[in-house]
C-alpha positions in Angstrom: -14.1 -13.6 3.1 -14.8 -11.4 0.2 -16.4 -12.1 -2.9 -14.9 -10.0 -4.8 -12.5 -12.0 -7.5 -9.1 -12.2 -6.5 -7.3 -11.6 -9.9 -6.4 -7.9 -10.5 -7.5 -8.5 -14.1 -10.7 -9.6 -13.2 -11.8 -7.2 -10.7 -10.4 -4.5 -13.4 -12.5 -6.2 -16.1 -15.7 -6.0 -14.1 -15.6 -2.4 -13.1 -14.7 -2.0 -16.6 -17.9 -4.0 -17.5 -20.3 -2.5 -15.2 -19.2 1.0 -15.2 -18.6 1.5 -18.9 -22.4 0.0 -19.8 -23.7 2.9 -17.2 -21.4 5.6 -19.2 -23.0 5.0 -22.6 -26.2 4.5 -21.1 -25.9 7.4 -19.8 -24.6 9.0 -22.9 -27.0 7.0 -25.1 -30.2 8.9 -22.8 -28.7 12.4 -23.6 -27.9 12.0 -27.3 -31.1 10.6 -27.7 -32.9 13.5 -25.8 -31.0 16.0 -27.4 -31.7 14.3 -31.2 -35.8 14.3 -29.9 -35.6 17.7 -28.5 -34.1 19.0 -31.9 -36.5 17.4 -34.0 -39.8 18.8 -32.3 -37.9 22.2 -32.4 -37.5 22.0 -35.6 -41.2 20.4 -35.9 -42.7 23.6 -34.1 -40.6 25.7 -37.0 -42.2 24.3 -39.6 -45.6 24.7 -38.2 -44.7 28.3 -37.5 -43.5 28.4 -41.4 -47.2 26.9 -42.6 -48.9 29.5 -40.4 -47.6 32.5 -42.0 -47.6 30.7 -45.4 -51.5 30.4 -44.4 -51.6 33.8 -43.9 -49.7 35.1 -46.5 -52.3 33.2 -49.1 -56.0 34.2 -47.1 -57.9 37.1 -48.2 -61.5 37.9 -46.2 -64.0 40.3 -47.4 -67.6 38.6 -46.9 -65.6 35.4 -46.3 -62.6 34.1 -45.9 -60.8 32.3 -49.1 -57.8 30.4 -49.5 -56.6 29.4 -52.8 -57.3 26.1 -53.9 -53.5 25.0 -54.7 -51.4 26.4 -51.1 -47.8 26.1 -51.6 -47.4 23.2 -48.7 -48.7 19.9 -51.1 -49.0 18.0 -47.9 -52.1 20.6 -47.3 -53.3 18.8 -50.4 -53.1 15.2 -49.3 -55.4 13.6 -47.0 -53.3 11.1 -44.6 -50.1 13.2 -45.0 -50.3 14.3 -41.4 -50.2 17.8 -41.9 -53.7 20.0 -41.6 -54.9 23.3 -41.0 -58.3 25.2 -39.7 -59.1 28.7 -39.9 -62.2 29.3 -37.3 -64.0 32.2 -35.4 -63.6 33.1 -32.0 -66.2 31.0 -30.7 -65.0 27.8 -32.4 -66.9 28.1 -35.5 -65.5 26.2 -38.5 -64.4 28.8 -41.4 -62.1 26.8 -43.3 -59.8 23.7 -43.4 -57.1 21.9 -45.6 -58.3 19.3 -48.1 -55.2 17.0 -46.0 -58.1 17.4 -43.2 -61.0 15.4 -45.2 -60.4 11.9 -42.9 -60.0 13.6 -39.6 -62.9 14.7 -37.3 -63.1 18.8 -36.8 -64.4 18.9 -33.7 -62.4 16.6 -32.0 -58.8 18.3 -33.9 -59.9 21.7 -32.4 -61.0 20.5 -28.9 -59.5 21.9 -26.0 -58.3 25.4 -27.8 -56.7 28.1 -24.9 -58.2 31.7 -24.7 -55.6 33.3 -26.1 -55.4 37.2 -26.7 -55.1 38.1 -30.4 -51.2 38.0 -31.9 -50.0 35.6 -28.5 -49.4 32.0 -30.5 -49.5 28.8 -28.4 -48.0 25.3 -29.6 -49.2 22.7 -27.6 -49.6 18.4 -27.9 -53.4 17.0 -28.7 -54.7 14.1 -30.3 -51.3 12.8 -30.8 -50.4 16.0 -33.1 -48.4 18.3 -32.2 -50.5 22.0 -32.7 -49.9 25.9 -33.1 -52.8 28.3 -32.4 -52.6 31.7 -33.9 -55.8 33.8 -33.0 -56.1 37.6 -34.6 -58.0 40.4 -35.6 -58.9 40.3 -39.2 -60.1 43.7 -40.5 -61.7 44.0 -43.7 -61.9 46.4 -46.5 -64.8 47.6 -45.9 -63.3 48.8 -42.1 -65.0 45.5 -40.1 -62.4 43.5 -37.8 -63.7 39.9 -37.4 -61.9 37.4 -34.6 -60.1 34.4 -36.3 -58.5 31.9 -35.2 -55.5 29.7 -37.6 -54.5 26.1 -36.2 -51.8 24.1 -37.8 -51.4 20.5 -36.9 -48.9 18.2 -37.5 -48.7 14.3 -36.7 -46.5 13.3 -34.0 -45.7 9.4 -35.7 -43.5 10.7 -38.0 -40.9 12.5 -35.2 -41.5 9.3 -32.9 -40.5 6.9 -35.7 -37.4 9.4 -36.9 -36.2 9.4 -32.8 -37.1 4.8 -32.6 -34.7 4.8 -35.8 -31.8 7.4 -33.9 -32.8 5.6 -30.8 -31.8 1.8 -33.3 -29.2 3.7 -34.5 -27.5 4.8 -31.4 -27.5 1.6 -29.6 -26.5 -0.5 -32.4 -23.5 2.2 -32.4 -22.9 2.1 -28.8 -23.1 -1.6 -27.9 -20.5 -2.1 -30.8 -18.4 0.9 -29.1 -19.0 -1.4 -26.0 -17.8 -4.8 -27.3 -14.7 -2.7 -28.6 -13.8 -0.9 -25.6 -14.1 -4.1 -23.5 -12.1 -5.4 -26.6 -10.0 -3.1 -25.8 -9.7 -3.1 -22.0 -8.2 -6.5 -21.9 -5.3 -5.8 -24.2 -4.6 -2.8 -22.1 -4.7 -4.6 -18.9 -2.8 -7.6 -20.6 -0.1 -5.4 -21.5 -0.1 -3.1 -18.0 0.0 -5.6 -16.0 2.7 -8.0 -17.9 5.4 -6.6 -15.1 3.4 -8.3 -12.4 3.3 -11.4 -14.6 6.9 -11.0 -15.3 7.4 -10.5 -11.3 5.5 -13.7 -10.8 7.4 -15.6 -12.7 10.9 -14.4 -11.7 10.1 -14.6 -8.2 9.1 -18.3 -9.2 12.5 -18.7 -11.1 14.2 -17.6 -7.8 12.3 -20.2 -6.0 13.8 -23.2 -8.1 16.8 -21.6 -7.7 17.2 -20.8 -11.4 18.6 -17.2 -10.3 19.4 -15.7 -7.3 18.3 -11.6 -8.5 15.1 -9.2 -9.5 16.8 -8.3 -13.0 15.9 -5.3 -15.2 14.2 -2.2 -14.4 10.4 -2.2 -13.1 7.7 0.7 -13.5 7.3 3.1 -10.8 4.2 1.1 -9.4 5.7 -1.7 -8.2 9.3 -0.4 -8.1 9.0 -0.2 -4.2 7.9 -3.8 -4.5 10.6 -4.9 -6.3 12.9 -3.0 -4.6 12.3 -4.5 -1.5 12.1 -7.9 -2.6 16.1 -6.8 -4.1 17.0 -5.8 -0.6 15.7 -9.1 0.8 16.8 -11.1 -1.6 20.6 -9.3 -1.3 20.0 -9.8 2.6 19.2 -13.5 2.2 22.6 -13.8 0.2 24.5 -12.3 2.3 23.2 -13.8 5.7 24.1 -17.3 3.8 27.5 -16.0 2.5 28.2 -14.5 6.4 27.3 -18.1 7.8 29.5 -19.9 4.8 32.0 -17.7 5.6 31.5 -18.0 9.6 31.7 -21.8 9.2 35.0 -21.6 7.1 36.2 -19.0 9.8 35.6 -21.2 12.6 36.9 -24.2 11.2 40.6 -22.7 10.1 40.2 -20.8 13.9 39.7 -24.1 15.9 43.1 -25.3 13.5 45.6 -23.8 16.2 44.2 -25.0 19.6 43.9 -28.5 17.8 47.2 -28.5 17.0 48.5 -27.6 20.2 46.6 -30.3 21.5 47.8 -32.9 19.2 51.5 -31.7 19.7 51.8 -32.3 22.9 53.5 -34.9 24.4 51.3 -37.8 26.5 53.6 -37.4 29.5 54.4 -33.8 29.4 53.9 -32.3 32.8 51.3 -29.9 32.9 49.0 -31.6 29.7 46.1 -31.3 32.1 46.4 -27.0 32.4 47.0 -27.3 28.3 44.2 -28.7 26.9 42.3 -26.7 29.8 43.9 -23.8 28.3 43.2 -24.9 24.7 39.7 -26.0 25.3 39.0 -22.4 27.1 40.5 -21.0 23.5 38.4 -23.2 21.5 34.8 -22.2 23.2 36.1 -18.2 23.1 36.6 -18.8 19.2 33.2 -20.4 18.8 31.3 -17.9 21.1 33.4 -15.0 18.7 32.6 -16.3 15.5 28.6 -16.7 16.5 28.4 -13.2 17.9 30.2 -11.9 14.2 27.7 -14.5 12.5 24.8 -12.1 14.3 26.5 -8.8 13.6 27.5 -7.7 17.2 29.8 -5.0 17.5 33.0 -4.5 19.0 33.8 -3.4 22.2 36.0 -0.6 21.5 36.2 0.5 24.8 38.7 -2.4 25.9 41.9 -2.0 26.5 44.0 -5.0 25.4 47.8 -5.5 26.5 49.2 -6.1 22.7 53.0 -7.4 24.4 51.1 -9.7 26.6 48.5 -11.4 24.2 51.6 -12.1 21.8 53.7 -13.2 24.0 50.3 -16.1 24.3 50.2 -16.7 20.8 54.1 -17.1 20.8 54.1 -20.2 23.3 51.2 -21.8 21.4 52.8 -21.5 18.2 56.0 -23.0 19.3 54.8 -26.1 20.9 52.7 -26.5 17.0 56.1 -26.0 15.0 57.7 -27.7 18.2 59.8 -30.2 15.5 61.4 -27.1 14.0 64.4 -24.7 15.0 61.9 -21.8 14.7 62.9 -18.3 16.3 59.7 -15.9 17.0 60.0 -12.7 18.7 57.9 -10.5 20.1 59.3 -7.2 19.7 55.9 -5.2 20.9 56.8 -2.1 23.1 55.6 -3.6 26.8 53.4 -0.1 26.4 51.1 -0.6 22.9 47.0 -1.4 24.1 44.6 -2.1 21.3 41.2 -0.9 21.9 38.9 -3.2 20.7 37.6 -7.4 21.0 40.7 -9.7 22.5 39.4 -12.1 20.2 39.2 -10.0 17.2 42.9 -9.3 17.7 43.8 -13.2 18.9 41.7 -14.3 15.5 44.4 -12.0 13.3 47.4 -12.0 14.8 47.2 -16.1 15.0 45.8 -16.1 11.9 49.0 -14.1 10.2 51.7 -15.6 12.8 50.6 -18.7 12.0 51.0 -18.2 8.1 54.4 -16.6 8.8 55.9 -19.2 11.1 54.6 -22.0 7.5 56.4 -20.3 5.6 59.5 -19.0 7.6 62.9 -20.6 7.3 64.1 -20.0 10.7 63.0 -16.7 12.4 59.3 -14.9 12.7 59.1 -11.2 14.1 56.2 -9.4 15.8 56.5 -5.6 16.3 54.6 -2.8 16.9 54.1 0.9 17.3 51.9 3.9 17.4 52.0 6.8 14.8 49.3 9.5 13.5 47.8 7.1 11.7 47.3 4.4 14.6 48.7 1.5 15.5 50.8 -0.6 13.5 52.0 -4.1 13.8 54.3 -5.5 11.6 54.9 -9.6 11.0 57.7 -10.6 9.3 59.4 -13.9 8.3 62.6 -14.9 6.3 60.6 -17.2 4.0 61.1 -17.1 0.6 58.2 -14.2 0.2 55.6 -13.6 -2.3 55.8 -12.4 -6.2 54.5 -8.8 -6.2 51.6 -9.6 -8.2 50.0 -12.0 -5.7 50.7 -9.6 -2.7 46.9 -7.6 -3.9 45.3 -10.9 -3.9 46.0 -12.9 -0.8 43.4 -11.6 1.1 40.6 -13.1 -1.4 39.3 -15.8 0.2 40.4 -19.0 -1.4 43.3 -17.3 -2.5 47.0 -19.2 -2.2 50.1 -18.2 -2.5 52.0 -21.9 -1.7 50.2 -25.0 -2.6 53.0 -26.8 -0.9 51.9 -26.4 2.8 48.3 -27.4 3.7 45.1 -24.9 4.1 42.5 -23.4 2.9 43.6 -19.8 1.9 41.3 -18.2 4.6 44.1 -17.0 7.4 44.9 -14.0 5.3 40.8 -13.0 4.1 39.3 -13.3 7.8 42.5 -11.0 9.3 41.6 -8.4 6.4 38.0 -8.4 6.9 38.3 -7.8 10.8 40.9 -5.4 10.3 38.4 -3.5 7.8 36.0 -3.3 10.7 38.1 -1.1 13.1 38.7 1.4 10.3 42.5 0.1 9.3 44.3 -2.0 6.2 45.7 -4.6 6.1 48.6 -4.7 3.4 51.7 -7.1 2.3 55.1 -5.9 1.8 58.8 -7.3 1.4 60.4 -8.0 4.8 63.9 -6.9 6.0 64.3 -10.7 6.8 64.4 -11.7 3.5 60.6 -12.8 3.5 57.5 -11.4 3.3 55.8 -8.8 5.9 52.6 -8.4 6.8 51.7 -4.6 8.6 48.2 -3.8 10.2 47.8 -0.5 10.4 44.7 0.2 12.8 42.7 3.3 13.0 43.2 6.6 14.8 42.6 6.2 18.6 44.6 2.8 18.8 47.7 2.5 21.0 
């Protein structure tokens, strides 16, 4: 398992906190080295500035002489760090600053290059930092006499001057440290608040305080989200379908029960009936779980429209056996529908069987083929429905007549399998006096 820690934040926080400490060290090394490398720079200027002050102010005749007072006072003082030598070619003392009185010749001018007359050459010795400048002196009287002029300058003062940048620097950049870490975990507080958020919708939706993702989400995690929408939308509607396929089958089932319970204990043939019946029941439960998993229709089937209605015509009359109920099937002996049996059993039972409630005496089934498909056409001489319930009867739950039991779902479940196969389903004022019900079915039907 890795050790790594398993909190965004944290793993951002500790790159954060190991790389940034290697950035300003990093930068801290360079400023550093460029503040040091300026200072002896300008160090080796200002020797370069005492050496021609040096020898703008000698005169040699006999011997060399210097004024007393040179215009450097640190020449002056002994312990200020700064001193100077004037000797010969072969190392021979001629001269040196009064600053010089506490230090030891011999070992200051140890260790001097050959150098040829007019070539200068700075170097580091007994922890000063030193300029040579050997050249030919000629006098007035014509002679040229080999001298060599050293300036030396102590090293502590630079070292102290690049300990107190160095003091400076990292007081400066550990501050800048502590601030950008500071810093780092209000950024990553407020960049990653959408996963927080996400966490704790996604936890809402587990106690089943919503049922949606709302709002928008950055581009980061918007294929996240938007995924966890799609799923979430999914889950709805697989529960909704299997609501809905529950409701279906249940108000399916209604019609072969109550041909069953209408028939008559003695009646001759009761064993082929409730064969018949129980053969409709297990088609309608195989039909509503193959629409519960999304199988499609078989469009390639060729169902006899006159023959299935004239079916549905005898079951219906032994259910409204107790009433003087006409229902004809006017269907053209030539109309086929293309398509499940059982879709077309599931709405044409479904809208007969509303029609024969609510029919007075007489029900009519007919059908017939145009551009636009197939259209069948139930009608009844019931007392019809108000035009402005007609757009809603096919909202499930939806009623038009409290009086007769149901559930309101006959009308929804013939729309939505009508929807499949392309056509509409649409309520209109009958000829009869009641209302009409046409299913016009798509292009190829017939």
């Amino acid at each position: 398992m890795s050790r790594l820690p398993q909190s965004l934040a944290a793993r951002l926080l500790l790159a954060s906190a190991l790389l940034l400490p290697l950035c300003l060290g990093a930068t801290s090394w360079s400023l550093e080295r460029a503040h040091r490398l300026a200072a002896e720079a300008a160090q080796a200027e200002r020797l370069q500035l005492h050496l021609m002050t040096l020898l703008a102010q000698a005169e040699f005749d006999d011997a060399l002489r210097l004024p007393t007072q040179v215009l450097e006072s640190r020449l002056t003082q002994p312990g200020s760090g700064l001193v100077a030598y004037v000797t010969t070619a072969d190392n021979a003392l001629l001269w040196s600053s009064p600053s010089a009185l506490m230090q030891e010749p011999a070992e200051m001018l140890a260790s001097l290059p050959a150098l040829a007359p007019g070539q200068q050459h700075l170097s580091r010795h007994a922890d000063h930092q030193r300029l040579v400048y050997p050249l030919i002196w000629e006098t007035d009287a014509g002679a040229e006499v080999p001298l060599r002029f050293v300036v030396m300058e102590s090293l502590a003062p630079l070292r102290a001057d690049v300990a107190a940048y160095r003091r400076s620097l990292l007081l400066w950049l550990g501050g800048t440290l502590v601030l950008l870490l500071a810093t780092q975990l209000l950024v990553m507080a407020w960049g990653l608040r959408p996963l927080r958020d996400l966490g704790r919708d996604i936890a809402r939706i587990e106690r089943g305080e919503r049922d949606n993702l709302p709002g928008e989400w950055p581009r980061e995690i918007r294929p996240v989200t938007d995924n966890l929408k799609t799923l979430l939308h999914s889950e709805q509607a697989r529960r909704e379908r299997m609501r809905n396929t529950l409701s279906d089958l249940a108000h399916s089932l209604k019609t072969p029960l109550a041909v069953l319970r209408s028939a008559e204990i003695d009646e001759r043939g009761q064993a082929g009936l409730v064969a018949e019946q129980v053969s409709r029941m297990e088609e309608v439960v195989e039909w509503q779980l193959q629409r519960a998993v999304g199988n499609g229709h078989r469009l390639l089937s060729a169902v006899d429209l006159c023959q299935l209605v004239e079916r549905l015509r005898g079951s219906l009359l032994k259910v409204y056996a107790a009433r003087e109920l006409t229902l004809e099937n006017a269907v053209p002996r030539e109309c086929r529908f293309r398509g499940d049996e059982r879709d077309l059993m599931e709405v044409l039972g479904n809208v007969l069987d509303n029609a024969c409630k609510h029919a007075v005496s007489r029900v009519r089934l007919s059908a017939g083929v145009s551009t636009e498909g197939l259209a069948i056409t139930i009608e009844d001489d019931g007392p019809g429905i108000p035009d402005a319930l007609r757009e809603h009867l096919t909202e499930r739950g939806m009623r038009a007549d409290n009086r007769h039991p149901g559930q309101g779902l006959g009308l929804a479940v013939a729309a939505d399998i009508v929807d499949g196969y392309g056509g509409r389903l649409f309520i209109q004022r009958s000829d009869l006096g009641g209302t009409a019900v046409v299913l016009l079915l798509g292009p190829g039907q017939g």
